[in-house]
N, C-alpha and C positions, 0 to 999 in steps of 0.2 A: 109765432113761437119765438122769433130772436127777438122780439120787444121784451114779454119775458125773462130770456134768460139775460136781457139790459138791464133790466129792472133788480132783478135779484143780485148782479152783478154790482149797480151800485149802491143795492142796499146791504150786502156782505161786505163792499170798501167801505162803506159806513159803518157799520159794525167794530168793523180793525179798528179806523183811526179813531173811533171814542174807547175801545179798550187801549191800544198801544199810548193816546193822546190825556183821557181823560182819568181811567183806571189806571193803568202804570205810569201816567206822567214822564212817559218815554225813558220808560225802564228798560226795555229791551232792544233801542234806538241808540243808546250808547251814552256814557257821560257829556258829550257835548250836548245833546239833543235835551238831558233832565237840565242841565244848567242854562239854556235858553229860555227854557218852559219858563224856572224859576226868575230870571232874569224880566221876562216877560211882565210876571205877576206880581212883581216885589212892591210896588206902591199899591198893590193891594190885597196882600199877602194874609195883615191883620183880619183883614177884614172877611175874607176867603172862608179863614180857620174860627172869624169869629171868638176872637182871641178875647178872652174873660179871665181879666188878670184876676180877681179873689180867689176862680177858680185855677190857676197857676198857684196862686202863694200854700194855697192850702194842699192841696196832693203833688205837689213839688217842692216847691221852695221851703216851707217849714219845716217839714221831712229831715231836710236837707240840712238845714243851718239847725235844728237840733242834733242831728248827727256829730257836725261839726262843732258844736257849744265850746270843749274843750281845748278845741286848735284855734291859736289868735291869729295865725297868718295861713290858711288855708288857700291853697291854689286849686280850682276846679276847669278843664278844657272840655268844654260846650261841643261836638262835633257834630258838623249841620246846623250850625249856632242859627241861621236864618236872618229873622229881625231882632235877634238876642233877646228872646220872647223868657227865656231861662234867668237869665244875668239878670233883667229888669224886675220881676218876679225876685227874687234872691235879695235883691240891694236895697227890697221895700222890707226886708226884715231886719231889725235893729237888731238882733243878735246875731248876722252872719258879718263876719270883718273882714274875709277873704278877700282873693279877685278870682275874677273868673277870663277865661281863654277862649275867644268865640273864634270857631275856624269853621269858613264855608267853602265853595268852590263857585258860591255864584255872585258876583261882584256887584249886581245891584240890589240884591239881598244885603252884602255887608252893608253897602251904604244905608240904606236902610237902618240898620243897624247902629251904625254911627251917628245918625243923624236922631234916632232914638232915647238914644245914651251917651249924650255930649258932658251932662251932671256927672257921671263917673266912667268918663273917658280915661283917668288915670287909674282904675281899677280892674279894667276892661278893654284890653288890646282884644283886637280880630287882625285877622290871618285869612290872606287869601290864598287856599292848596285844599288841595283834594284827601278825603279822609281815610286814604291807603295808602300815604306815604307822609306819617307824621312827622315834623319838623324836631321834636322835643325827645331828649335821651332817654332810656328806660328808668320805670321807678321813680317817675316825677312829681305825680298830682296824685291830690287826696282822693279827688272824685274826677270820674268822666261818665260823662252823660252824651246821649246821641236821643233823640227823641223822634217821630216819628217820622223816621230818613232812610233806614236800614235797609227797606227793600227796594228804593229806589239808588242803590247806589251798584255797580256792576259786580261786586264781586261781598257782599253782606260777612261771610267769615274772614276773610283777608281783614277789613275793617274792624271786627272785632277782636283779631287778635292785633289788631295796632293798637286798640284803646286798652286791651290788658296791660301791653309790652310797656305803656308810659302812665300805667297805673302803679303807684306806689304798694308795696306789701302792706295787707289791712283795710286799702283805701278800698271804695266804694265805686263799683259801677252801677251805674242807672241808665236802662233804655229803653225800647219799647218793642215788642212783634204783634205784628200786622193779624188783625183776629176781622169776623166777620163776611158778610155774602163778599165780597168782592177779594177777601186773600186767594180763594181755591181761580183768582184767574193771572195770577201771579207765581208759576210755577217754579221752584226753585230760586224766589225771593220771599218764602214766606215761609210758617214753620209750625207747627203744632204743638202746646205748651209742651209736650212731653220731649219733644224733637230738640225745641230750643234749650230746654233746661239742659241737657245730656250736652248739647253743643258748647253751651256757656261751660259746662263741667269739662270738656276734653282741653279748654283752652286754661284749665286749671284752677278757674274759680269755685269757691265756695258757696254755704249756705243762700244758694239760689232761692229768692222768693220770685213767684209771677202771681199778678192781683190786677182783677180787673180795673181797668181804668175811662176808655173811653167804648162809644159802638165800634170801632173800627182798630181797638187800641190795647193790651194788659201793658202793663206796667211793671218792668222785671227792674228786679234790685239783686246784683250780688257782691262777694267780697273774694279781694285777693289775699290766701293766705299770706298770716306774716300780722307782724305786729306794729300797727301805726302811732309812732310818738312825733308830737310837736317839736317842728323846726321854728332857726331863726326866720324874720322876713328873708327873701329871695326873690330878687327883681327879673326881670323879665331876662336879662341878660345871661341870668344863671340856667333858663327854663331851655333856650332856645339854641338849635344846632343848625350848622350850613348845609340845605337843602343837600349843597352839590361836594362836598365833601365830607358833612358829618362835623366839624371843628366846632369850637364855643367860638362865640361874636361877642363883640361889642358895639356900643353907637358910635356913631359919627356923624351930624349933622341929623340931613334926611335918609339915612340907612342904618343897616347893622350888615357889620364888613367881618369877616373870620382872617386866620393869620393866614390863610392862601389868597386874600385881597377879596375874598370871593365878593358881589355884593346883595343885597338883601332891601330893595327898595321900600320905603315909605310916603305912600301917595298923600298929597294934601289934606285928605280929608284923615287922615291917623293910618291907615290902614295897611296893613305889612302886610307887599306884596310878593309872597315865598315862588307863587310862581311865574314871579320876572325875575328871579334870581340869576345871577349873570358875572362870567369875569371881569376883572377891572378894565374897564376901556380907554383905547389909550391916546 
């Protein structure tokens, strides 16, 4: 009989760690534990996801850069940007001029990243910080996109109301909820079109569409009331605030420093790192 209850024993731990591990990608283990995972897999992230740029350009990127047609300098912030799978997709379409803003939390994902998109490294700053405490003032970007991240991230509303708060009036969110056998095992990171729409709507957006996209994926687009007109260019300097005080920065060297000294490191490989953010040392 205790061979048995050994046996069911370790095939119930078995059970856990491919949901906690494989299905929630340690979702419910905490933000350090999803950004190990991702850290883990990043040189082979592409490959995982089976990443088929035509099909990016066409149910994302085009979408998108039509949207945008009549803004010449459109700023778009990627959140869970990954291997800037969105940015590269985007930047193959000759009608989008913007830049786009990839911010992850898993560092060998950015690199990834970086080392992807070295061609439009000046179009394409990433940001290493967590996507519930965005760096950037309210009312900033034309568009924010989060793509298939939301339910692995701790707290999914707190996140969506950061990417409303630094979404411009008019501008355009794109992201995605978790559909499919494997949502109903992700309880309270996952959401029922009817559930999500109503959520997107309390956080004050508008004409919510949700349209299927992948097995495991809809594709929600909506809009912040308000009426979007074209600005001048605006460089990265104007987008960005000090983690630890809120002030505007500027560069210097290898950082962006705000008027409290505060500093804002930039690793060799380009890569603004929001959180090694730190006082001046002396």
């Amino acid at each position: 009989m205790a061979w048995v209850i050994g046996v069911l024993a370790v095939l119930l731990l078995g059970v856990l760690i491919y949901w906690q591990l494989i299905i929630a990608e340690g979702a419910y283990l905490g933000r350090r534990v999803v950004t190990l995972l991702y850290d883990w897999s990043a040189k082979m992230y592409d490959r995982i996801k089976q990443f088929q740029p035509r099909y990016e350009q066409w149910f994302l990127a085009r979408p998108l850069a039509k949207a945008l047609f009549s803004f010449p300098n459109p700023w778009i912030l990627d959140v869970a940007t990954g291997t800037a799978r969105l940015g590269r997709a985007l930047f193959r379409e000759v009608s989008f001029r913007g830049r786009v803003a990839g911010l992850d939390l898993s560092r060998k994902m950015l690199e990834q990243a970086a080392a992807k998109t070295k061609k439009w490294s000046d179009r394409l700053p990433l940001f290493w910080q967590n996507a519930s405490d965005l760096p950037f003032p309210a009312d900033t970007f034309e568009v924010v996109t989060c793509l298939e991240a939301l339910e692995f991230m701790p707290d999914p509303e707190t996140v969506l109301s950061e990417m409303v708060r630094v979404l411009r009036p008019g501008g355009i969110l794109m992201t995605t909820n978790r559909i499919g056998r494997d949502a109903k095992w992700m309880p309270g990171r996952t959401y029922d079109a009817e559930a999500f729409e109503d959520m997107l709507r309390d956080l004050g957006l508008e004409m919510v569409r949700i349209r299927p996209w992948q097995e495991d994926y809809d594709l929600v687009w909506a809009v912040k009331p308000g009426s979007l007109t074209p600005l001048d260019p605006r460089p990265l300097e104007d987008l960005l605030r000090c983690p630890l005080c809120g002030a505007e920065v500027h560069r210097e060297d290898a950082a962006f420093v705000c008027g409290a000294a505060h500093v804002i490191p930039i690793a060799d490989d380009g890569i603004i790192e929001i959180v090694n953010a730190h006082p001046p040392r002396s």
